[in-house]
N, C-alpha and C positions, 0 to 999 in steps of 0.2 A: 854714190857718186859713180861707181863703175857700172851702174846699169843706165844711167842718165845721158854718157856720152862716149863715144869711142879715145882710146886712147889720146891720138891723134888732136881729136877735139878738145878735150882736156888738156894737153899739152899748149896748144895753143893760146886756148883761154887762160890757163895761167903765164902765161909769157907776159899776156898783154897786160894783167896784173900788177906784173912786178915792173913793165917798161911805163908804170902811169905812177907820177911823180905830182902830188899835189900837198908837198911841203911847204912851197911860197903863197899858199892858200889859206894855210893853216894860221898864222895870228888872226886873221880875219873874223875868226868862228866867236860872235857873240856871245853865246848861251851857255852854262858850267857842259864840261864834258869828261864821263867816265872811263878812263883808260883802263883797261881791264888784262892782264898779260901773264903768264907761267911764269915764272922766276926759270923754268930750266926745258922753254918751248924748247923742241929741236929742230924749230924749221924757222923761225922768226929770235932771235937774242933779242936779250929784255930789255938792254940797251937801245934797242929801237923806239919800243916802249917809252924810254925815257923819254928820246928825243920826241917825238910824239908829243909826248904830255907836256915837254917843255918847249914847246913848239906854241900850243895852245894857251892864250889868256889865263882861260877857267879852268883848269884844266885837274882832275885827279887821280893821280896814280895808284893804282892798287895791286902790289903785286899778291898774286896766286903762290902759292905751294904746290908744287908738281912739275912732273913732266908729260907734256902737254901739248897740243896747238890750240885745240877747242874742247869745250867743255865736253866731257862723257857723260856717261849716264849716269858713274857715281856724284859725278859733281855737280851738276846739272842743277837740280836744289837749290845748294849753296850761291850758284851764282847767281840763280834767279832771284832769291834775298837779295842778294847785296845790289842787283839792278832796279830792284823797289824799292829799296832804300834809298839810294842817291834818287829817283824818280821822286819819292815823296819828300824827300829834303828839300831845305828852304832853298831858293834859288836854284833850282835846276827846271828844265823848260816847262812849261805846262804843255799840255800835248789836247788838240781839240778834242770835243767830244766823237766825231766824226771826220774824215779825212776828206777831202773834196775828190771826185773818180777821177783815174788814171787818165 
């Protein structure tokens, strides 16, 4: 991340981030969806998490053990299981063979 963009631009891009609110969006969302969150993130509380998940229909909360934002490299593994898991569970989206080009 620190070689991708200057401070500055970094700074920015997360501002805009945090000022895009697509909460009254969220019942909307059809399809089961997997909520995936640190129990002890230090930049996001799990709490949000929640409201997230219970914001969403389908929606399943799985809290992590750790402190955390995003998955490391120990974990990395672990969450990729648990992302093929809900992907190959019953009712979760089917995803085409092929994506149609950008």
């Amino acid at each position: 991340q620190r070689e991708s963009a200057t401070p500055e631009a970094a700074a920015r891009a997360l501002e805009r981030v945090y000022a895009t609110d697509v909460s009254a969006e969220l019942p909307a969302v059809a399809h089961e969806a997997l909520v995936l969150h640190y129990l002890d993130d230090p930049a996001v509380p799990f709490r949000a998490a929640q409201e997230v998940a219970a914001s969403l229909p389908r929606a399943r909360l799985l809290p992590l053990a750790g402190r955390s934002h995003v998955p490391r490299g120990f974990d990395l593994s672990r969450v990729a299981g648990l992302v093929r898991a809900f992907l190959a569970s019953e009712g979760a989206p089917s995803l085409p063979a092929s994506l149609p080009p950008a």
